[in-house]
N, C-alpha and C positions, 0 to 999 in steps of 0.2 A: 743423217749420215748413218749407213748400216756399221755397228760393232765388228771386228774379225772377228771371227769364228775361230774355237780354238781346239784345233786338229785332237782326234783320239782314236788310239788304238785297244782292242781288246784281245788278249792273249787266253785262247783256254774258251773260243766262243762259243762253243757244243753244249757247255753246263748252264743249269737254270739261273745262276746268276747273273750270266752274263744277258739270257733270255731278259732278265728283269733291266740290267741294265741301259738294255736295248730300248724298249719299253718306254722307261725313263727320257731317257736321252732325245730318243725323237721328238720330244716336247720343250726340250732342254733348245731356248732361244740363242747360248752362243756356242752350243755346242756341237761339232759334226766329226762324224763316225767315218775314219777312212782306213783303216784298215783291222781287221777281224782276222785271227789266227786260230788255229788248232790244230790238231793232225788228221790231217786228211788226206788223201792219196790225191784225188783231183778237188777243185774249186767248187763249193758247192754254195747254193744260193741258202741265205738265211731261213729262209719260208719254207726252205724244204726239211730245215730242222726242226723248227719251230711253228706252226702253221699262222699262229696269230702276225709274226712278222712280214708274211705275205704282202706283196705289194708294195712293201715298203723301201726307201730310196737309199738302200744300205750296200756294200760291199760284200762281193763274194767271201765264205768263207775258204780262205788257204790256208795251205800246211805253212809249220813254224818256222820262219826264215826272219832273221833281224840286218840281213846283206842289203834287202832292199826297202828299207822303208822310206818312208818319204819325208824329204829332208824340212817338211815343215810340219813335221808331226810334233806335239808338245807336250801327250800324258797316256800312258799307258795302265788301264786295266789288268790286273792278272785274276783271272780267275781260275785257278790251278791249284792240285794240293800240295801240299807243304814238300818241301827242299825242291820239287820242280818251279816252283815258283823263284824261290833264291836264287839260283842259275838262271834265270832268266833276268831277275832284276839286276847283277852284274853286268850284261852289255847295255844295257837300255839305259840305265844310270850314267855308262860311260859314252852316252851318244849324247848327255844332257836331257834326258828325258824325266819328267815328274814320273814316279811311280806310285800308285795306290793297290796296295796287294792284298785281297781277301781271303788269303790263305794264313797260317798259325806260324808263319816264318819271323815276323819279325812284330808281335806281338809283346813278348818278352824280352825285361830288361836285363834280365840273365841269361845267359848262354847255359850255363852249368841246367838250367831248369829246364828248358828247352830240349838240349840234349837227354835229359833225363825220362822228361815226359811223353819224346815222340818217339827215343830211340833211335836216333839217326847221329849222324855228324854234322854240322849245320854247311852247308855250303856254303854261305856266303857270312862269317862271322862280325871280316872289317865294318860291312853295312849295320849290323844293328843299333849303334851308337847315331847313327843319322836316321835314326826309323824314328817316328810319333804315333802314340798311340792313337789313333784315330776315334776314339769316343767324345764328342765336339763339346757334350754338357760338361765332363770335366777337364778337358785338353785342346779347346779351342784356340788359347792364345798361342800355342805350341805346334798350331797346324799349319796357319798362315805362314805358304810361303814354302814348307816343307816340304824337300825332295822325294821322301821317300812315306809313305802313310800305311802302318797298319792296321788296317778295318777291325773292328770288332769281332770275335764269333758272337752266337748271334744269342747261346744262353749268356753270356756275359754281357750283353747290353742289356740285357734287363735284369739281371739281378744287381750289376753297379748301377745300373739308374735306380732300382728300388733302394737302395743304399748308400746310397751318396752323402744327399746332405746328413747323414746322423752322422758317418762314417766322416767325415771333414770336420769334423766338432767334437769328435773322440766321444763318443756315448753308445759306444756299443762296446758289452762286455768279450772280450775277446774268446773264442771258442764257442760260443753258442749259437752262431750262423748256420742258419739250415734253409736251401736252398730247393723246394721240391717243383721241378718244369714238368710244361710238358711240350711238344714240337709234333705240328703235322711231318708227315712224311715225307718232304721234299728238303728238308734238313738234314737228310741221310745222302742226299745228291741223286744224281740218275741212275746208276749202277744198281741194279732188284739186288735182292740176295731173300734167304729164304722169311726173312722178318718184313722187309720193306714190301716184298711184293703184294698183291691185291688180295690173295688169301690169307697169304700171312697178317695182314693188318687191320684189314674190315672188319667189321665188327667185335675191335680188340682193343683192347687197354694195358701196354706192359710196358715195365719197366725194363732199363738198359742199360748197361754197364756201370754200374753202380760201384761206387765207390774205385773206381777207374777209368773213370770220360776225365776225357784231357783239357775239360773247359776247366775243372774243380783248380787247376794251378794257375789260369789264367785269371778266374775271381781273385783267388787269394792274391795274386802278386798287386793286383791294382786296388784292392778294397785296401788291403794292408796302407799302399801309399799314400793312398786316402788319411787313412787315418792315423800313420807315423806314428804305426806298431805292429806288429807280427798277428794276423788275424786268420785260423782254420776255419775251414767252411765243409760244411757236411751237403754236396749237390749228388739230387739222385734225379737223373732227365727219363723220363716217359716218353713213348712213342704213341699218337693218339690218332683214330683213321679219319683225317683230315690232309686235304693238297697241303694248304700253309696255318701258318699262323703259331705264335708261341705263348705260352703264359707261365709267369713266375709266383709261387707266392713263398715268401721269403720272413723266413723269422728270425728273432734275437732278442737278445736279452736285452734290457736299459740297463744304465752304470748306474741312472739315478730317478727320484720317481718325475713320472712326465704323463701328460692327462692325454688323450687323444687329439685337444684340441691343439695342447703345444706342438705337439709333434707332425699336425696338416701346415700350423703357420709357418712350422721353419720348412717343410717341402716347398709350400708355396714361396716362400720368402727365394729358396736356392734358386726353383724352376721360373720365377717371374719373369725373366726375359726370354725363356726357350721358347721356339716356334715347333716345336712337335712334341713338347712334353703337355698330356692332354689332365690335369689331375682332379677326379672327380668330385661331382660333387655331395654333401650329403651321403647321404646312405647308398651311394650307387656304387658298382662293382663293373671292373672292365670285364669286357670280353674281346675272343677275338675276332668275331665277324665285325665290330665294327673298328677296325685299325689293317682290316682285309685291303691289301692293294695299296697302302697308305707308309706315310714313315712318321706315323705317329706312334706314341709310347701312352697308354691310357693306365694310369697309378690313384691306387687306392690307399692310403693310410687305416688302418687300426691299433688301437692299444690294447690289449686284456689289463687293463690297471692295478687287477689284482694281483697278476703275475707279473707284472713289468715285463709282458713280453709285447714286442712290437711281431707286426702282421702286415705287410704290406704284395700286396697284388697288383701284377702288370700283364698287358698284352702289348706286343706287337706283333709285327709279319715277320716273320725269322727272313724271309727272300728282300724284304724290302728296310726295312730300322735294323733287323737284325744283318742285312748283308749287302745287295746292291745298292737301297734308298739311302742307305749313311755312307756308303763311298762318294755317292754323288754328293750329297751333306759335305763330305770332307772335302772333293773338289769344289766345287762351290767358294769353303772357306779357303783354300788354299789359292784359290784362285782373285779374292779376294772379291767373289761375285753376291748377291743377296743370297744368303744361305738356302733360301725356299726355292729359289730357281729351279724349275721344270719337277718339280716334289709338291705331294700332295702330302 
């Protein structure tokens, strides 16, 4: 007996997210794509946005109307930037619809930080109390089921996955978090400006907004809950001339002394059950061409024993673990389907 298939729509279809989640989805056994929004003047076929989606058995992209969807629609994508997304997750929530929004709207368990950080006034403040943070390694119980999921960005999945299990165990000295990324260029979105674009990037290596990228509140507010204490983090993200891919490597102090070896067993111990946490092995170091396309998370542990300073190194795809592959992660769990479904 075939499963029903469980209707989705994507808001915001023009941006590489939603490209990835396209992608995804097609492979995805209960899941079918029926309606695709953006702003468009006329209806335009996916393929011609995107050329890789050619051919494929998808709906025209239309402009933003929620007057007509289809009454057996049952989860909505947003891939849109922040407060456009919030005004949209208000009618769609009130139509009964799940929503998974990959934008910084509902991220945060404070409003006050939110407002502070983006500079706006939030649209939609009553929803943040029904938001879950969508990071599944430590908020899975919290996702099943969840009306509303906010995805990760995408430096913050990898520097809370490189700090998790210390940060749950309270063994990180507070204030000596230091986060150094870096993000191919598709992490900046489609929009060129004079940094992103192809001369501005190729064969360049720079650093960006330092000590004011809006991901640095979004580590602190969840590492902190982690760890049930007030934790700063010093994040400075690079821009590297690659399509995708992201890497973190993240340091801190120990509260107490701890060998290299304690510190892989309790990673391993935490990540034993995760299906995309990849932790290597021996003396090997991730990289990101191989988590290219993937919504794996490939993590290194080190300790300098002398310093009690921990070292840990991660890649992922910023488009895929760091953005569309974990929305579909969170549908999956919310849905209550094998977490791996149509994800590599």
């Amino acid at each position: 007996m075939t499963e029903q298939k469980i209707r989705i729509g994507i808001v915001g279809a023009r941006a590489y997210t939603a490209r990835e989640l396209l992608l995804i989805l097609a492979r995805h056994p209960r899941a079918q794509v029926a309606v695709l929004q953006a702003r468009v003047d006329d209806p335009v076929p996916p393929g011609d946005v995107f050329g890789v989606l050619r051919g494929m058995d998808l709906p025209d992209i239309v402009d933003v109307d929620f007057s007509h969807l289809p009454a057996d629609l049952n989860a909505v994508f947003l891939c849109l930037p922040h407060t456009a997304a919030a005004e949209y997750a208000v009618p769609l929530m009130e139509r009964g619809l799940r929503v998974i929004d990959l934008s910084a709207d509902f991220r945060y368990g404070s409003l006050k930080t939110y407002e502070s950080v983006y500079g706006v006034t939030h649209p939609a403040p009553e929803l943040m109390a029904k938001a879950v943070y969508g990071l599944p390694e430590i908020r899975r119980a919290s996702i099943i089921g969840a009306p509303l999921i906010a995805n990760p960005g995408c430096y913050p999945t990898a520097v809370i996955l490189s700090l998790a299990p210390l940060m749950k165990r309270d063994l990180v000295v507070p204030g000596t978090i230091i986060a150094d990324c870096k993000s191919g260029v598709s992490g900046a979105g489609r929009t060129a400006n004079d940094v992103t674009h192809f001369c501005g990037a190729n064969e360049s290596l720079k650093a960006y907004k330092v000590a004011e990228h809006r991901h640095e509140s979004e580590i602190e507010e969840q590492v902190s809950r982690l760890a049930g204490e007030t934790h700063t983090v010093t994040f400075v993200p690079h821009l590297v001339p690659m399509d995708r891919g992201e890497y973190a490597t993240v340091y801190a102090k120990l509260k107490e002394p701890m060998t290299a070896d304690n510190v892989r067993r309790m990673f391993a111990s935490y990540y034993e059950n995760e299906p995309f946490i990849r932790l290597m092995p021996g003396s090997a170091l991730p990289d990101t061409k191989n988590v290219a396309n993937t919504n794996f998370a490939d993590i290194a542990v080190r300790v300098d024993e002398r310093k009690q300073r921990l070292i840990v190194t991660t890649a992922i795809d910023n488009l895929v673990k760091g953005a569309s592959g974990q929305a579909v992660q969170n549908f999956n769990i919310s849905y209550g389907l094998p977490e791996t479904m149509g994800l590599v």
